[in-house]
C-alpha positions as CSV (number, residue, x, y, z in Angstrom):
1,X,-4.4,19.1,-12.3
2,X,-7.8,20.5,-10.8
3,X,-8.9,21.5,-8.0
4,X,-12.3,22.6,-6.2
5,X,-12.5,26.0,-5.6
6,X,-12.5,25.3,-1.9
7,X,-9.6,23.1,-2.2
8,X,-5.5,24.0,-2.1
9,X,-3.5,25.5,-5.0
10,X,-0.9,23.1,-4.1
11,X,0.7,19.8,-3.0
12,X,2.0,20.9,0.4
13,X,-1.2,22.3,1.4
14,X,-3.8,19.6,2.8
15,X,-7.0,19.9,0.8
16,X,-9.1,18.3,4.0
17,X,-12.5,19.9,3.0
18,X,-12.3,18.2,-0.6
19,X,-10.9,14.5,0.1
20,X,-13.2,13.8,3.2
21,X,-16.4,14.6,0.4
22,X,-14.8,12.5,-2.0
23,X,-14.1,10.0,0.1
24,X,-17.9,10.2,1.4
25,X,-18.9,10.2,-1.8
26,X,-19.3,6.2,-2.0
27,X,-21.1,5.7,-4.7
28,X,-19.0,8.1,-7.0
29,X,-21.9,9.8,-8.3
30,X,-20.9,13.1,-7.4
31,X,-23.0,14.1,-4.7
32,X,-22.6,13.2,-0.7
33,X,-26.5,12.5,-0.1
34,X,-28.7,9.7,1.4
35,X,-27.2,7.1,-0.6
36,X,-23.9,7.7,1.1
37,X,-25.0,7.9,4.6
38,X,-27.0,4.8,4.6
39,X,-24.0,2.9,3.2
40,X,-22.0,4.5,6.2
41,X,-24.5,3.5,9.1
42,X,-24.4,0.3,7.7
43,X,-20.5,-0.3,7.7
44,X,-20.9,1.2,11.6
45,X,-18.1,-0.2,13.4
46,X,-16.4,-1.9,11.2
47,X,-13.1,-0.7,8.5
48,X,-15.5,-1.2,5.4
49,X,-15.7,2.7,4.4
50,X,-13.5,4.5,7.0
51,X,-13.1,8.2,5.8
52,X,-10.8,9.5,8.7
53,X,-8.3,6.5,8.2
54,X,-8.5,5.5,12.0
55,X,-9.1,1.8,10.9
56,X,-13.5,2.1,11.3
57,X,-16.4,3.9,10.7
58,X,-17.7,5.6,13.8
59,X,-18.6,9.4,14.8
60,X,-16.2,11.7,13.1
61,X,-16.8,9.6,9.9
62,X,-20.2,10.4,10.0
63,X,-19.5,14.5,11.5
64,X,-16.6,14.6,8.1
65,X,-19.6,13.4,6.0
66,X,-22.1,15.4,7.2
67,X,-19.9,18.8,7.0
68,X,-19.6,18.0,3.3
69,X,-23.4,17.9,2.7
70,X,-24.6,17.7,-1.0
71,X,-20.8,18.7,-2.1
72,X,-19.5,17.8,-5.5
73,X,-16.2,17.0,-4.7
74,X,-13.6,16.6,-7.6
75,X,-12.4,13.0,-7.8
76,X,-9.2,12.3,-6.2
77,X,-7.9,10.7,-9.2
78,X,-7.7,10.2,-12.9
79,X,-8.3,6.9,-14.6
80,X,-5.4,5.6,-16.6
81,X,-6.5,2.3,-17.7
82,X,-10.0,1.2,-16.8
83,X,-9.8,-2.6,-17.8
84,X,-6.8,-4.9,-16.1
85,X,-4.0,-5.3,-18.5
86,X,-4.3,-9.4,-19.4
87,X,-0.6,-8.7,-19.7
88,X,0.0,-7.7,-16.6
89,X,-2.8,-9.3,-14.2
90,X,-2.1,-12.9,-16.5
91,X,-4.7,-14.4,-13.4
92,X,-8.2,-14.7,-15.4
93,X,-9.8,-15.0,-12.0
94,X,-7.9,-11.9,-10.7
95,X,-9.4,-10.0,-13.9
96,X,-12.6,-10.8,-13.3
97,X,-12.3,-10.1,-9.2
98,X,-10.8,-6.8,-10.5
99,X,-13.6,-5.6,-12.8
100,X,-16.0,-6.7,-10.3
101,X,-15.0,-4.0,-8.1
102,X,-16.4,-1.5,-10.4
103,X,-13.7,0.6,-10.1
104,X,-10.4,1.5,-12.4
105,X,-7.9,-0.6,-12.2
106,X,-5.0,1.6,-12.7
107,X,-5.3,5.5,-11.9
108,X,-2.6,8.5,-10.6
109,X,-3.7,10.2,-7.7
110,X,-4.0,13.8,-8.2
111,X,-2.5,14.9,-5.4
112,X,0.7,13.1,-4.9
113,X,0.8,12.1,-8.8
114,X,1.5,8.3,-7.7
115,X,0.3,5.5,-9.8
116,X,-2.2,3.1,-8.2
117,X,-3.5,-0.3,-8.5
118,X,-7.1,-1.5,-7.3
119,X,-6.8,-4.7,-5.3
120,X,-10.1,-6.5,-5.1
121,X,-11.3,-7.8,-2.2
122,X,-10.4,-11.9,-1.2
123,X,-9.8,-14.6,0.8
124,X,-5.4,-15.6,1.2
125,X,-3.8,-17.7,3.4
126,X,-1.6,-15.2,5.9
127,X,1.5,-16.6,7.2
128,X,5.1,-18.6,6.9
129,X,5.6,-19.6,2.8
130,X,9.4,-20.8,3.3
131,X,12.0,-20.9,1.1
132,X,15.6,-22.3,1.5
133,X,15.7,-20.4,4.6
134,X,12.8,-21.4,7.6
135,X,10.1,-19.1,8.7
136,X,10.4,-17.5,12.2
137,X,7.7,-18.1,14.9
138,X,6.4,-14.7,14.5
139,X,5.2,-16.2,11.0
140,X,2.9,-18.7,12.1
141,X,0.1,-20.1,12.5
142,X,-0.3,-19.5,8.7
143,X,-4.3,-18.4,9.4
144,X,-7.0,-18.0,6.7
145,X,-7.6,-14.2,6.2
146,X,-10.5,-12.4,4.4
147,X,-9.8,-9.0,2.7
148,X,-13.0,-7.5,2.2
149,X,-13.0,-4.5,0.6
150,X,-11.1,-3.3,-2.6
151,X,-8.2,-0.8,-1.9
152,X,-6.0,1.0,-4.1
153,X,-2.4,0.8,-3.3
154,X,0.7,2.2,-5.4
155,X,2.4,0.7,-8.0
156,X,5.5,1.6,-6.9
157,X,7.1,2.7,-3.7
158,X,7.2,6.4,-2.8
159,X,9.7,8.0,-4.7
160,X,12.1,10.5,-4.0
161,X,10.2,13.3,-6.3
162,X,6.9,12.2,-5.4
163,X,7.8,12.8,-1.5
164,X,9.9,16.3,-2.7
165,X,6.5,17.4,-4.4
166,X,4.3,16.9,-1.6
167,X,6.9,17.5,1.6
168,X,9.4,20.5,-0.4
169,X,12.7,18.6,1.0
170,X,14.2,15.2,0.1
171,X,15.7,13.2,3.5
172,X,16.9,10.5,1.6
173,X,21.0,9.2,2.0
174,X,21.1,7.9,-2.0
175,X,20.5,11.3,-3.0
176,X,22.4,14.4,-4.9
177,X,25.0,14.6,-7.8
178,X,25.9,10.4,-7.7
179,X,22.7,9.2,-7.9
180,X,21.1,10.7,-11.3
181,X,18.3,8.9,-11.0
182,X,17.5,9.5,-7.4
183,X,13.7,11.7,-8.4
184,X,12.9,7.9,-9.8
185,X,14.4,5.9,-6.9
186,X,12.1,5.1,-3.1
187,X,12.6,7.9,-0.7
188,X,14.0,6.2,2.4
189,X,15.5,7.7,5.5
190,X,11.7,8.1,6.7
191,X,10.7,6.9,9.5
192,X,6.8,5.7,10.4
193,X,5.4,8.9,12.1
194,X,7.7,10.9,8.7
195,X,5.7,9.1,6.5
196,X,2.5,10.1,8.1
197,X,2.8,13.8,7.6
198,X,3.1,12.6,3.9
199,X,0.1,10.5,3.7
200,X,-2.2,13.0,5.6
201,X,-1.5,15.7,3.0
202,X,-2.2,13.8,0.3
203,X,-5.0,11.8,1.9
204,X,-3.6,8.7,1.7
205,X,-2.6,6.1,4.0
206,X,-0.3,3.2,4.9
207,X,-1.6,-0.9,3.8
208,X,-2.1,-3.2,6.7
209,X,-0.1,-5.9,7.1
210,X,-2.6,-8.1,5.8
211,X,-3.4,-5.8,2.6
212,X,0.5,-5.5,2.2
213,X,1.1,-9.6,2.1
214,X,-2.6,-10.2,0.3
215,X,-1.2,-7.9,-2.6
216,X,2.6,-9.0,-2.6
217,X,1.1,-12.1,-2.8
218,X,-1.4,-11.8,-5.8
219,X,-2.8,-15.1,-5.6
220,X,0.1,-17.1,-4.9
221,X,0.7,-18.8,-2.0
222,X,5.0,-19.3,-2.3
223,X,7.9,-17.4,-0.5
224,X,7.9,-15.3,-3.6
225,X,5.5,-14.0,-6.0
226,X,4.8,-14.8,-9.5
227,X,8.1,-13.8,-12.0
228,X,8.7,-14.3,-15.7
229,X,10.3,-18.0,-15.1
230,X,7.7,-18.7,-12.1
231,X,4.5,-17.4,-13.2
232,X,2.7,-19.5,-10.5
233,X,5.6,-18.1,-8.0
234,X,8.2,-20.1,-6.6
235,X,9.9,-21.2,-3.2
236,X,13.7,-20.7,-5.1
237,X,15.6,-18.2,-3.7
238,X,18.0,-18.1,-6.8
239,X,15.2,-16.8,-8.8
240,X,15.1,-13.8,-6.9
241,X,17.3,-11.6,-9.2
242,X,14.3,-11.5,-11.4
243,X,12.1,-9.5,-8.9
244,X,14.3,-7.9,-6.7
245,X,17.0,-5.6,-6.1
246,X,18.6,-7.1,-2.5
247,X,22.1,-8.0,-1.0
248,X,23.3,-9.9,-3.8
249,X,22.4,-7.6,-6.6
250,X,21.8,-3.8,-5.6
251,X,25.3,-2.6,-5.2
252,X,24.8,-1.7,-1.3
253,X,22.1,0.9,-3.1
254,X,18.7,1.5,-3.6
255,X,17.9,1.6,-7.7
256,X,15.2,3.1,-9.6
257,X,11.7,1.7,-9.1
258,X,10.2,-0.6,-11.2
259,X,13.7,-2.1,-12.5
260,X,12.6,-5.6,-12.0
261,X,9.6,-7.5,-12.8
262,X,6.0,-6.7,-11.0
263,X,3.7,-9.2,-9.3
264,X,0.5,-11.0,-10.6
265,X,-1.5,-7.7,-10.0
266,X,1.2,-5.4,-11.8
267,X,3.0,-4.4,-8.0
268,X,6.6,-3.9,-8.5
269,X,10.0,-3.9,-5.6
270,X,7.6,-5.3,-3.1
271,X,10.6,-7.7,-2.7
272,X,13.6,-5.5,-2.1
273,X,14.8,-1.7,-2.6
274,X,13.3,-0.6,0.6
275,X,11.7,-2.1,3.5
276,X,8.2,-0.7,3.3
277,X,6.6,0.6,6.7
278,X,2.7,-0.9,7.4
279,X,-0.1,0.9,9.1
280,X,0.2,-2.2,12.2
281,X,1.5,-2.1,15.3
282,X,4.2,-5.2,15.4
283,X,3.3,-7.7,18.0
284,X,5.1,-11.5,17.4
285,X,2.0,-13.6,19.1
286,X,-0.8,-11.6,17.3
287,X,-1.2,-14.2,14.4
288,X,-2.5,-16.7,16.9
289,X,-5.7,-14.3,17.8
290,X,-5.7,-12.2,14.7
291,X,-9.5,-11.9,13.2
292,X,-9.9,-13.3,10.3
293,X,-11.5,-10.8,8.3
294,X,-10.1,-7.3,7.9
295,X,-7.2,-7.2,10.7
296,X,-5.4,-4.0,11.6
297,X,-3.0,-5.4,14.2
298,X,-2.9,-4.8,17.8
299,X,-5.0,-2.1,19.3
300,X,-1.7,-0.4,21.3
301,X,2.4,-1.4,20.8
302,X,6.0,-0.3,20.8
303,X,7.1,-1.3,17.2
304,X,5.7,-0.6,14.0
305,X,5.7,-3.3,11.6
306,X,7.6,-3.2,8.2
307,X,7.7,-5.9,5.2
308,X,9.3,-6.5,1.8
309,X,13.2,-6.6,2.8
310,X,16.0,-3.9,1.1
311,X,18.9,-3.2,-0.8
312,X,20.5,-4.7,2.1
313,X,19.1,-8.2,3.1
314,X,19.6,-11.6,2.0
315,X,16.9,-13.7,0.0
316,X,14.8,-14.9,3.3
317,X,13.8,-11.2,3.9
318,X,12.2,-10.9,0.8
319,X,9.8,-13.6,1.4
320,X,5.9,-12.9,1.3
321,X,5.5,-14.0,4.5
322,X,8.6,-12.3,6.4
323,X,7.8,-9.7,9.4
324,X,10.1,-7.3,10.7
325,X,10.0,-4.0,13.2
326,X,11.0,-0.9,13.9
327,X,10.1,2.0,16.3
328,X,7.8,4.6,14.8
329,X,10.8,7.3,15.1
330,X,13.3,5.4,14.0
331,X,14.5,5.4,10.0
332,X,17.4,4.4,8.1
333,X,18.9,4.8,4.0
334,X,17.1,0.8,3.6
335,X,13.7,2.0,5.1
336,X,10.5,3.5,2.8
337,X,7.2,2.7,2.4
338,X,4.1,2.3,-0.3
339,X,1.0,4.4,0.2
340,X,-2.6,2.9,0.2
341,X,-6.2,4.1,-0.5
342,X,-9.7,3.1,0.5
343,X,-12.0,3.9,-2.6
């Protein structure tokens, strides 16, 4: 790994100076100049290039940028694979939405070495996709929602070593001598404001609830996503085994990530293992005033919200569309999350 001079010698110091110029640094071409500012002023207001992570581009986004003047910040990742996998993202249209991002499709973040996937930018339909079980209220209206910027968001949920390497401790309950594999299973036992320390030290942050289900989704538009004997996805809770570790497989236990198959953009456990935390405050009505393109959730709330379902839960918790909430401080040995990234 490198690191700018200016930056920190190592994970569990927060390198601020170097990922606010990289993150300014819009255009990737190594400097944070004109380019970059007129990009900013034009975003004013909205989430579009929001360096501080407070959900939009105001002041302090433009005072970050302008303290990092003409620097040449060291890229916050490295490419792995430039191209989408055919393999993996089997969605021709998904591949070509990819590469028009101009960005890599599948880096690992220097910082927190986590694997991440770019998501393009798109247009889904946000809401109750019901299996043998019905939606709850807090599901509907299924609303047309517009993601409009690409975001990278990991591969896998945060995992026990990844959290160890960038916090120096390990709260997690499936942890120690029994569990062998614990560095490669999700950290859980983190609550919402826990996993924020995490993020802000590696400069990352947590999806939306509207990026979360737009990616879990990837182009489908069933209870769950696309597997190998549903590539399309399906509404067939008994098919579940093939994505998912949940009540009826998992052994009351987390397992190691990845153990099941991934999603049409190459996402796996977004169905089970750990509920994942989401950037949103929970509110059951917002749905029915939600905006349309780019929402963030209520401006002000109690709960945070939290998708995917566990180790724990039956099938209808795993669905794309299922909501649940916790507060901020509260955690539990079935409760993670996934980290995000604006490019």
């Amino acid at each position: 790994m490198t690191w700018d001079a200016d930056c920190a010698t190592s994970a569990s110091e927060r390198c601020t100076p170097c990922s606010i110029a990289a993150k300014a640094d819009f255009n990737d071409d190594g400097q944070v100049d004109a380019a970059d500012l007129s990009r900013l002023l034009a975003a004013w207001g909205t989430p579009a290039v929001d360096i501080d992570g407070d959900g939009t581009t105001g002041a302090s986004d433009l005072s970050g940028m302008l303290a990092s003047w003409g620097a040449v910040p060291q890229p916050w990742y490295t490419p792995v694979e430039v191209t989408p996998n055919a393999a993996i993202v089997a969605n021709a249209d998904l591949r070509k939405r990819i590469l028009a991002t101009g960005l890599p499709w599948r880096v690992v973040d220097n910082i927190s070495l986590m694997e991440m996937l770019v998501v393009p930018p798109g247009t889904f339909n946000m809401g109750c996709s019901a299996s043998d079980a019905s939606c709850s209220s807090h599901e509907l209206p299924v609303h047309a929602v517009t993601i409009s910027g690409a975001f990278y968001l990991g591969r896998y949920e945060v995992k026990q070593s990844q959290w160890e390497w960038i916090m120096g401790g390990n709260p997690s309950f499936f942890n120690g001598p029994a569990y062998p594999d614990a560095p490669n299973r999700p950290v859980e036992n983190v609550s919402w404001n826990d996993a924020q320390s995490f993020l802000a030290i590696a400069g990352l942050r947590l999806p939306t609830e509207a990026e979360w289900e737009y990616a879990y989704r990837a182009g489908s538009s069933t209870a769950y996503h696309a597997m190998p004997s549903a590539p399309t996805g399906t509404n067939d809770s008994l098919l579940l085994h093939e994505i998912a570790w949940y009540s009826l497989n998992a052994g009351a236990q987390t397992r190691s990530v990845g153990g099941k198959a991934g999603n049409g953009l190459g996402f796996y456990d977004m169905s089970g293992n750990v509920w994942e935390w989401v950037r949103d405050w929970y509110a059951a009505l917002y749905y029915a005033t939600s905006p349309a393109i780019d929402p963030t959730g209520p401006a002000t709330g109690f709960w945070r919200g939290m998708r995917g379902g566990s180790w724990g839960t039956p099938a209808f918790a795993q669905r794309s569309s299922n909501r649940n909430l916790l507060l901020p401080t509260e955690s539990g040995n079935s409760l993670g999350f996934r980290a995000a990234r604006t490019p």
